[in-house]
C-alpha positions as CSV (number, residue, x, y, z in Angstrom):
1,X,38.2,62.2,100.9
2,X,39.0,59.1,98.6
3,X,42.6,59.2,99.1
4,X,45.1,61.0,101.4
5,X,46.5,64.7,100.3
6,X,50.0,64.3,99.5
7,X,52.6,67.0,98.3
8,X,55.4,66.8,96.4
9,X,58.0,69.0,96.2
10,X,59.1,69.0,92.6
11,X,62.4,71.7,92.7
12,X,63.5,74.4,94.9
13,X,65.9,77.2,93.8
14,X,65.9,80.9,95.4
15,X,65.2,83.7,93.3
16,X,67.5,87.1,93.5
17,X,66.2,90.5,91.9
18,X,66.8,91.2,88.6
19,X,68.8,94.2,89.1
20,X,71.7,93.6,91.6
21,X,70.7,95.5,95.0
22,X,73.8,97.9,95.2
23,X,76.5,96.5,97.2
24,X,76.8,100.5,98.9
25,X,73.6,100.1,100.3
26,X,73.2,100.1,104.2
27,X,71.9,97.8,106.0
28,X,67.9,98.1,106.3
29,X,67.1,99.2,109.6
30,X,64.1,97.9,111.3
31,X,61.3,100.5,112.3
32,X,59.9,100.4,115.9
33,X,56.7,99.3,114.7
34,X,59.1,95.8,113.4
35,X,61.2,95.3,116.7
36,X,57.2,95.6,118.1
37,X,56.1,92.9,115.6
38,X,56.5,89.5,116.4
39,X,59.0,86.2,115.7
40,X,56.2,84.7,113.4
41,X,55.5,84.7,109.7
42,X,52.4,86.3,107.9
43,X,51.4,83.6,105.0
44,X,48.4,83.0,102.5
45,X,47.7,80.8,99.3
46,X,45.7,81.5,97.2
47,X,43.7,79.1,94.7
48,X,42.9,79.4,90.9
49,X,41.3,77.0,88.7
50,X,42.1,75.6,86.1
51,X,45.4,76.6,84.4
52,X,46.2,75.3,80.7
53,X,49.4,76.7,80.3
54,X,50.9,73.5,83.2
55,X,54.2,73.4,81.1
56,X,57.7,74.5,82.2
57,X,57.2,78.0,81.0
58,X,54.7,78.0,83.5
59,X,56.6,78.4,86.5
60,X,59.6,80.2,85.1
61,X,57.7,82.7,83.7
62,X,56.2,82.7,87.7
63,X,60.4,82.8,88.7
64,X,60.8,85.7,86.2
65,X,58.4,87.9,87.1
66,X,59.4,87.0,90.8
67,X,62.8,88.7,89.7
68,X,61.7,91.7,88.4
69,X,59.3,92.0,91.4
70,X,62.3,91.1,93.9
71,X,64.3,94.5,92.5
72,X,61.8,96.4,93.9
73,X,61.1,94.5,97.2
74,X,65.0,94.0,97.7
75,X,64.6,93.7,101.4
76,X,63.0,90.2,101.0
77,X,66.0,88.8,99.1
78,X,68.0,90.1,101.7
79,X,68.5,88.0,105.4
80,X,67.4,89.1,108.9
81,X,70.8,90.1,111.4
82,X,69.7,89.6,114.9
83,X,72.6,91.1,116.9
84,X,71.8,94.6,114.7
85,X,68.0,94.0,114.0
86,X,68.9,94.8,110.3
87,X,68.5,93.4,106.8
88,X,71.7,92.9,105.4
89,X,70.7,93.3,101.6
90,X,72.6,90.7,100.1
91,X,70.2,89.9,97.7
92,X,71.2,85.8,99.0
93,X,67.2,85.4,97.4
94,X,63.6,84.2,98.2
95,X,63.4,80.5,98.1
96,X,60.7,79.9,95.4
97,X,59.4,75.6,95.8
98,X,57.1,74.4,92.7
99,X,55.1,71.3,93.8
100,X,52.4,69.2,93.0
101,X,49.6,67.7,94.8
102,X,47.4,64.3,94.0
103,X,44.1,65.1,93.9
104,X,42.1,67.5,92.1
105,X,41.2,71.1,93.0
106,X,37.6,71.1,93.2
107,X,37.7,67.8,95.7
108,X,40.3,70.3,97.8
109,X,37.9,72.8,97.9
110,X,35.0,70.4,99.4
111,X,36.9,68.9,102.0
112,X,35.2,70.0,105.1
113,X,38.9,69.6,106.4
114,X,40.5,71.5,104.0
115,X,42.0,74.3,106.6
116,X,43.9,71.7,108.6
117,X,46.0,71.0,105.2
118,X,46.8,75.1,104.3
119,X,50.0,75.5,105.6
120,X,51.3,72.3,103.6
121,X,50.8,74.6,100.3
122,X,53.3,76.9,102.3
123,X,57.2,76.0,103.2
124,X,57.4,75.5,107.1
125,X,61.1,77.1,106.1
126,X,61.0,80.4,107.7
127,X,62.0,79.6,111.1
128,X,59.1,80.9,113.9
129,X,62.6,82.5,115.1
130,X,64.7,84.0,112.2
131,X,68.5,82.2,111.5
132,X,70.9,84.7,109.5
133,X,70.7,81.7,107.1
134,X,67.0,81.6,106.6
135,X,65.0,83.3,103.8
136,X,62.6,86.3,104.9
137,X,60.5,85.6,101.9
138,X,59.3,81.7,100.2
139,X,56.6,81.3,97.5
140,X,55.6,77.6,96.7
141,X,53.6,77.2,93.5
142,X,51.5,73.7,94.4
143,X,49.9,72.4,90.9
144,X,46.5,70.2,91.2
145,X,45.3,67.4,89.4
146,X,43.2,69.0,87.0
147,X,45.7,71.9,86.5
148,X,44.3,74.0,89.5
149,X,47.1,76.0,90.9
150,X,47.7,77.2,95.3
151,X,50.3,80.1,95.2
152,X,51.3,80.1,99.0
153,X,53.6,83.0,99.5
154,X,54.6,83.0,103.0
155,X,56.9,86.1,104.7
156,X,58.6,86.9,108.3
157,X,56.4,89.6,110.2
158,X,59.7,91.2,111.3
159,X,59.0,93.5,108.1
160,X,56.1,92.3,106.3
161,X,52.3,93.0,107.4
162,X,49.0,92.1,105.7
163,X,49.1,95.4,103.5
164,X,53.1,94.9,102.6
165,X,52.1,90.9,102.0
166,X,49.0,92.3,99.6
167,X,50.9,94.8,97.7
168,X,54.2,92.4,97.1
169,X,51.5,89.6,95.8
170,X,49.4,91.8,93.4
171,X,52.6,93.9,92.1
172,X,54.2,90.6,91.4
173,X,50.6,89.3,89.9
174,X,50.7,92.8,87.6
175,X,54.2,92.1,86.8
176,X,53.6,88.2,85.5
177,X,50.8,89.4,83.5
178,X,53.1,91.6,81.4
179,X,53.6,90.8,77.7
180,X,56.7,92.7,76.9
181,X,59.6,90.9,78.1
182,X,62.5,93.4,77.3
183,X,64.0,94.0,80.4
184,X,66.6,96.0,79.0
185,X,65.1,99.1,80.1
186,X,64.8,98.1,84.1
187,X,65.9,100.8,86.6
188,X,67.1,100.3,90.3
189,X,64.3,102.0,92.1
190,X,63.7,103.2,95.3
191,X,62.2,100.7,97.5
192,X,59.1,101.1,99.0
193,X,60.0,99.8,102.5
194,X,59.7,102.8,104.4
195,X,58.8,101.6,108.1
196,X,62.3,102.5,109.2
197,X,62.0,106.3,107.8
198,X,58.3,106.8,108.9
199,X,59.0,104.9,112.6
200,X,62.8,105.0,113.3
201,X,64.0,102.2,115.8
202,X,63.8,102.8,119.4
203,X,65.1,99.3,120.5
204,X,61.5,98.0,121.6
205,X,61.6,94.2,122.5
206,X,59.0,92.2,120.3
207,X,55.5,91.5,121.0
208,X,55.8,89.2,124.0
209,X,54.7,85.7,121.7
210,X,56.9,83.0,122.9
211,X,57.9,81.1,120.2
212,X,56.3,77.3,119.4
213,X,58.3,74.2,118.6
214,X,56.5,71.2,116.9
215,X,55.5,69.5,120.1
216,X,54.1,72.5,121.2
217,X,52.1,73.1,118.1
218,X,50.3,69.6,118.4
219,X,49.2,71.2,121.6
220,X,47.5,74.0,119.1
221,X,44.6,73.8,116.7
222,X,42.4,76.2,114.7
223,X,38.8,76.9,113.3
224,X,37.7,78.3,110.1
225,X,34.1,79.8,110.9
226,X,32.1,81.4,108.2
227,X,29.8,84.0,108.2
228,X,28.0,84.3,104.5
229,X,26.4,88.4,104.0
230,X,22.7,86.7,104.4
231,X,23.8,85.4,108.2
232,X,25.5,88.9,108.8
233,X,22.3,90.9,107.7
234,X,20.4,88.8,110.1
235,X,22.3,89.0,113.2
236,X,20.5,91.6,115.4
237,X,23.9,93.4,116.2
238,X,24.4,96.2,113.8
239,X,27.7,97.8,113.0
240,X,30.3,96.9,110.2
241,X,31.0,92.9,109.9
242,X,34.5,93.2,111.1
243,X,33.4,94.7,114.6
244,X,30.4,92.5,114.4
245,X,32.3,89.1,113.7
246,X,35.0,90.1,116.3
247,X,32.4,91.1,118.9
248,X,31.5,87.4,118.6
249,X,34.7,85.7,118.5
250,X,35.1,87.9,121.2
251,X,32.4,86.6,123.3
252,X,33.1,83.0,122.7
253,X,36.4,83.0,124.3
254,X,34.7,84.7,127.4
255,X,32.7,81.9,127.6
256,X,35.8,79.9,127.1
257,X,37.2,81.4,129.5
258,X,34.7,81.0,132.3
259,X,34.7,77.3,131.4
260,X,38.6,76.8,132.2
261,X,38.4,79.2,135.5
262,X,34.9,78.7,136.8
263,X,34.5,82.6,136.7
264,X,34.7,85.7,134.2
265,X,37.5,87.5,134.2
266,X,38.5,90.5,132.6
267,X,38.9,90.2,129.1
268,X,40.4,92.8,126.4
269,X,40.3,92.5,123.0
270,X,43.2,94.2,121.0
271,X,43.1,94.7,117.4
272,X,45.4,95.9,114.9
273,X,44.9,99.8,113.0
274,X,46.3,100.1,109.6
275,X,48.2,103.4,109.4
276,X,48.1,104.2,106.4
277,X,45.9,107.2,105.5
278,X,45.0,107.4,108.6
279,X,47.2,109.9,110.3
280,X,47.3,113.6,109.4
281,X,50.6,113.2,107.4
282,X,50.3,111.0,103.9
283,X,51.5,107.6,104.3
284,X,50.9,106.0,100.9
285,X,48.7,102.7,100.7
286,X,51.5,101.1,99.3
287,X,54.3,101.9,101.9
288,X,55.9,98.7,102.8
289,X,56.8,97.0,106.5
290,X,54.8,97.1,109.7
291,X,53.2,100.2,109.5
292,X,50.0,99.7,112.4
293,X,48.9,101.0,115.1
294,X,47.0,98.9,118.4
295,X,43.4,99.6,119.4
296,X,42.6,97.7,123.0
297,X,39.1,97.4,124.3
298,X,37.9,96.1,127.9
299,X,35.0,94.5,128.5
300,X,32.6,95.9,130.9
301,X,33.0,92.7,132.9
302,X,29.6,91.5,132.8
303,X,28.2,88.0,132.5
304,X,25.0,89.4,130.2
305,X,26.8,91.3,128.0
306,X,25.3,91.2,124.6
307,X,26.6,90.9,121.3
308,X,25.3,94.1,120.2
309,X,26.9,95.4,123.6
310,X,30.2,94.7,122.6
311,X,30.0,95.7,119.0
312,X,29.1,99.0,120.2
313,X,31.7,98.6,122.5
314,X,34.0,98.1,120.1
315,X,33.0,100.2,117.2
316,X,33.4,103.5,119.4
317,X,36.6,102.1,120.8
318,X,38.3,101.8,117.1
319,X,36.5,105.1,115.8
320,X,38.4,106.9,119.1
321,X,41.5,105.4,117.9
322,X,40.8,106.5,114.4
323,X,40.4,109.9,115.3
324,X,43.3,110.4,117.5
325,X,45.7,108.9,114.9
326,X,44.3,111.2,112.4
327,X,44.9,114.4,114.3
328,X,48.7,113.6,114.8
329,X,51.8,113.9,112.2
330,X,53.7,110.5,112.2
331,X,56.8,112.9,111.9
332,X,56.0,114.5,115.7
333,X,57.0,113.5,118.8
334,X,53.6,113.4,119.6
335,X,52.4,110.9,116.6
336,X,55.6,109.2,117.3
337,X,54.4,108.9,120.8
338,X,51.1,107.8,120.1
339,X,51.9,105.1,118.1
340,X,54.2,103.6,120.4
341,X,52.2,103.7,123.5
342,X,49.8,102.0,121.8
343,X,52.1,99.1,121.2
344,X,53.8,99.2,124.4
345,X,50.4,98.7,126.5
346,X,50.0,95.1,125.4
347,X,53.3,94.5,127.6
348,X,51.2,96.2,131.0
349,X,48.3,93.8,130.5
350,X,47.8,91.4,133.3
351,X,48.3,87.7,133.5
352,X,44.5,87.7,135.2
353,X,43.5,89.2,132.1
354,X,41.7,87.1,129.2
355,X,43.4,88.9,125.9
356,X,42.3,88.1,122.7
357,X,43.4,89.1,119.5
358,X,41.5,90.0,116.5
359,X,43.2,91.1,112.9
360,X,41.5,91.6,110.1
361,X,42.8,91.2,106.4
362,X,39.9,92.7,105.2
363,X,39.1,95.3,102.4
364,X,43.2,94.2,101.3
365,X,42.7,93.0,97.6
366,X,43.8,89.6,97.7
367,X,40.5,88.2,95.4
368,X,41.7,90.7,93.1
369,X,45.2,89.0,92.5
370,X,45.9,88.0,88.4
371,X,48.7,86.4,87.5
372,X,47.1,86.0,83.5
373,X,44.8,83.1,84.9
374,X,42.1,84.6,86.3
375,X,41.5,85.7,90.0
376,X,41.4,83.0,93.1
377,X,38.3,81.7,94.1
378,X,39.6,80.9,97.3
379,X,41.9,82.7,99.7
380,X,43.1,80.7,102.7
381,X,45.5,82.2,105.7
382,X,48.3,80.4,107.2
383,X,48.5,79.7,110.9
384,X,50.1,82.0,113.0
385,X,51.0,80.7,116.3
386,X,49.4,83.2,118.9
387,X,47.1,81.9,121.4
388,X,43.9,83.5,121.3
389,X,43.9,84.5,118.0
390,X,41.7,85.1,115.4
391,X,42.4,86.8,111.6
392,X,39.4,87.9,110.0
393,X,38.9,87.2,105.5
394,X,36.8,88.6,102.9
395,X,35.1,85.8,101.6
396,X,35.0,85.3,97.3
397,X,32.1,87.5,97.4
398,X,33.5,89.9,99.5
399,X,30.6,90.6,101.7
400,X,30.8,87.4,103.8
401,X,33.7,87.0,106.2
402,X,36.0,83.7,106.7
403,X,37.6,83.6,110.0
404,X,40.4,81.7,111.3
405,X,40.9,80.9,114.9
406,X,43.8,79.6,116.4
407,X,43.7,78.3,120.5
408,X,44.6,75.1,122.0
409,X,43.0,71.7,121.5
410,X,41.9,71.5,124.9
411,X,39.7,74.5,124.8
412,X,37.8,73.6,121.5
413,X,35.0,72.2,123.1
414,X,34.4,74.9,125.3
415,X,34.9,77.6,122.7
416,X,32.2,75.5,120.2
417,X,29.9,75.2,123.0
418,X,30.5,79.2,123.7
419,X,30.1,79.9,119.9
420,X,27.0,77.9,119.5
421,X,25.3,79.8,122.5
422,X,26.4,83.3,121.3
423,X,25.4,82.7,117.9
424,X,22.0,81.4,119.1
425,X,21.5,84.3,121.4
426,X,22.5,86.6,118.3
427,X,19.8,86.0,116.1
């Protein structure tokens, strides 16, 4: 690029619900599913052109409809208690940063670099271990030169998951887009964090992710790797594109693997199972907090296993996950049971073992988010600091997929080496 990216922040203020959260309100419990999840934050920004309306009312219109959205996501406005793992809903308010950036959007958007500079249109304020004093929820509205605007909302994973992330964004989108101001009329309603009800707490210790200071971080890269629908169609694996893109993410850190130890070991590949509408009892699409389930596939431990292997592999793996979830009642012992089991076997895995983790954000309507100025053309995901991990995107179109893949620095050559084989041997 011409000239270096720099971002100023231009005010930061925090932003409590419209309606006063009542101050008889318990505390919000976590669910088991959220004392599984782990000490790290789920974040995305997403990217619009050009917005003429740049002025002041700009944003507070953005803070108002952040208000009104707040009443009904109260928990976010509230602040994590660690002795109790609870919410204390004090309505203390998500921190809400507008900024601005020197450079236009479209010269963003061409920077072959452009993922290394994401999580700068995201606050870095949510602690990768949550303070009683930090916010669970900050947005940061970054305007561009030429009146492009990045929304980054970024939220703690102790009660927010891809689905909760997508619903808060596009209910606050729906919300901004609203012409009638009165908000005379504005009832308390019943929040639609429900984790706790569907999954009540059983005092699991989080997912074993040690947390990552700076100097650690450095240690850290990741890899956006794009897969357009014309290069899915022609990969000789068949199956859906998520399977298909993880199978191959998959076999590249194999190969990374055998690199770094001079042999394969076993490997296991663990993804993540949205829960909603997928068990035999209704648990509505937009039920907020961590409300998945975890699908774990071995490898057959063999150096010639193909791509189309492991997509196979993988496909049956998640459709026998599926199919078990859906014949159990989340309110049984036995659904109960199921679900937590599933979580609780990441713990058993062995240190021998090469685990990688694959989520996709998939099919979740982020490219359909309208705040009145048209929808993104970009969607970009934060980094979340977990070895080995990759989170799978629509891309714009939505038949292509964008992932992201976070390992250390170290291994980058061997995992574009492995990548550049697999994808060669794929088509």
């Amino acid at each position: 690029m011409a000239k270096s990216i720099k971002i100023e922040k231009q005010s930061s203020k925090f932003i409590k619900p419209f309606v006063q959260t009542p101050q008889t309100l318990p505390p919000f419990k976590l669910g088991f599913i959220d004392e599984f999840a782990p000490d790290v934050n789920v974040g995305i920004v997403l990217f619009f052109s050009t917005n003429t309306d740049q002025t002041t009312n700009f944003i507070a219109r953005l803070e108002k409809s952040l208000e009104k959205t707040l009443t009904r996501f109260y928990p976010l406005a509230g602040r994590y208690v660690n002795k109790t793992a609870t919410i204390d809903c004090n309505d203390h308010g998500a921190e809400f940063i507008h900024a601005k950036v020197n450079i236009k959007l479209q010269d963003f958007l061409v920077y072959e670099a452009n993922v290394k500079f994401i999580d700068e249109f995201m606050s870095s304020k949510i602690g990768a271990v949550l303070q009683q004093s930090d916010p669970l929820l900050v947005v940061q509205v970054t305007t561009f030169e030429c009146g492009g605007v990045a929304i980054g909302v970024k939220a703690t994973h102790k009660i927010v998951d891809a689905s909760t992330l997508s619903t808060l964004i596009n209910e606050w989108a729906v919300t901004n887009r609203q012409k009638n101001d009165n908000d005379n009329d504005i009832e308390f309603p019943r929040s639609r964090f429900i984790s706790s009800l569907l999954f009540p707490p059983r005092g699991l210790c989080p997912m074993p992710v040690p947390p990552m200071n700076n100097d650690e971080l450095n240690k850290y890269t990741r890899k956006k790797l794009s897969f357009s629908e014309s290069v899915i169609s022609n990969l000789k694996a068949k199956g859906s594109k998520v399977q298909l893109i993880s199978a191959i993410i998959w076999k590249a850190f194999m190969g990374v693997d055998t690199a770094i130890h001079n042999n394969q070991r076993e490997s296991m590949l663990i993804q993540t199972v949205n829960l909603r509408g997928k068990m035999a009892s209704l648990i509505p699409k937009t039920s907020c907090g961590n409300i998945f389930g975890i699908c774990a596939t071995e490898s057959k431990h063999r150096t010639d296993e193909t791509i189309e292997e492991l997509t196979d592999c993988l496909s049956d793996s998640v459709r026998k996950c599926i199919t078990n979830f859906s014949k159990v009642h989340h309110d049984c012992e036995e659904g109960q049971t199921m679900v937590s089991n599933s979580l609780l076997n990441l713990i058993n895995i062995r240190e021998s073992t090469c685990a990688v983790i694959v989520t996709s954000w998939c099919k979740f309507p982020f490219y359909q988010v309208d705040f009145g100025f048209g929808k993104p053309i970009w969607a970009a995901l934060g980094t979340i600091p977990v070895n080995h991990l990759a989170f799978l995107m629509d891309d714009v179109q939505g038949n292509g997929v964008e992932a992201y893949v976070f390992l250390q620095v170290k291994e980058m050559p061997h995992f574009e080496e492995a990548l550049k084989h697999v994808l060669t041997m794929s088509f």
